[in-house]
Every structure is written in C-alpha cells, then in structure tokens.
N, C-alpha and C positions, 0 to 999 in steps of 0.2 A: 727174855722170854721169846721175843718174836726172832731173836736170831737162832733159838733150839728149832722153834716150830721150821722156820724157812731148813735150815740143815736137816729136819728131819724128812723132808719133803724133797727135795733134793735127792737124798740118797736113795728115796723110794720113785728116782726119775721121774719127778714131777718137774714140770716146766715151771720156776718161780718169775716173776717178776716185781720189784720192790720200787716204789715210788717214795720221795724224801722232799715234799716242797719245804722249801723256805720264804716264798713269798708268792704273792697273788701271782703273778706271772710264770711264776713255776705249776699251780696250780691249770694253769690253761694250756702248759706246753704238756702235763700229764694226760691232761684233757684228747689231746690232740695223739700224742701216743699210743695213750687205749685204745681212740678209733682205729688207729693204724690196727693195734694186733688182733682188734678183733673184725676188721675187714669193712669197716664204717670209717674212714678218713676224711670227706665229706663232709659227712654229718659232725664227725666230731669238730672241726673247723668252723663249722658254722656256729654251735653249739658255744667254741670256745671263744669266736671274735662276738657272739651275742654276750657275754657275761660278760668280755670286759667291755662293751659300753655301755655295759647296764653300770658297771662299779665305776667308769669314767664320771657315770652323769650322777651316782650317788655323791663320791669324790667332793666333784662341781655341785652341786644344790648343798652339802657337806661345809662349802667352805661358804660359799654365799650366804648360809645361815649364820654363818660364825661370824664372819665379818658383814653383818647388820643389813646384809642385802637380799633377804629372803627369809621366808618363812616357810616352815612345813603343815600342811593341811592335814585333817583328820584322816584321810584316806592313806597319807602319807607323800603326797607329789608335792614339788617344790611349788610354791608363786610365786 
C-alpha cells in the first residue's frame, strides 16, 4: 500500500522521502536527517544526542533493576 501511495506521488512530482529504521540508532540517524532537510540540523542533533541518553540511562537503571541493584520509584526514576 505504502509503496502505490509513495509511486503515486512521485509521478505527480512530489519530493518523497522514506525512512526504514531497524533499530534505536537508526531512529536518531532519521532524526538527524529531517533536521537536515527541513533546515534545523542543530536542533535536530541536539534533539537526537538528548534521546539517546535519555534511553542510555533507561538502558542502565533497566539493567540495575534486573540484576537486584536498583529499584524504580513511583515517579519512575531509578534509586
């Protein structure tokens, strides 16, 4: 389906561009992309080196629960 809609858009000279992550990291290099084409690269850069230590330190407080070294608070922050 999404490959008619993209061809059909195309043919009517529409600028397509298709994004395909397969993992978190591809999600932030997308990230970084968009700002490019839409004239925020900055921002997106910031944007995208902020999620991944946000999903770093989830990660990390993630495995420190698991292995009996942490707990998570009602708010949601590690201790």
């Amino acid at each position: 389906m999404q490959a008619d809609i993209v061809a059909e858009l195309i043919r009517a000279n529409v600028a397509v561009h298709a994004f395909n992550q397969r993992d978190v990291a591809g999600i932030f290099d997308m990230i970084r992309t968009l700002g490019a084409l839409v004239g925020a690269p900055g921002k997106a850069e910031a944007l995208a080196n902020s999620l991944a230590r946000a999903s770093t330190l989830c990660m990390s407080a993630a495995f420190d629960y698991r292995n009996g070294r942490g707990s998570i608070s009602r708010n949601g922050t590690s201790r």
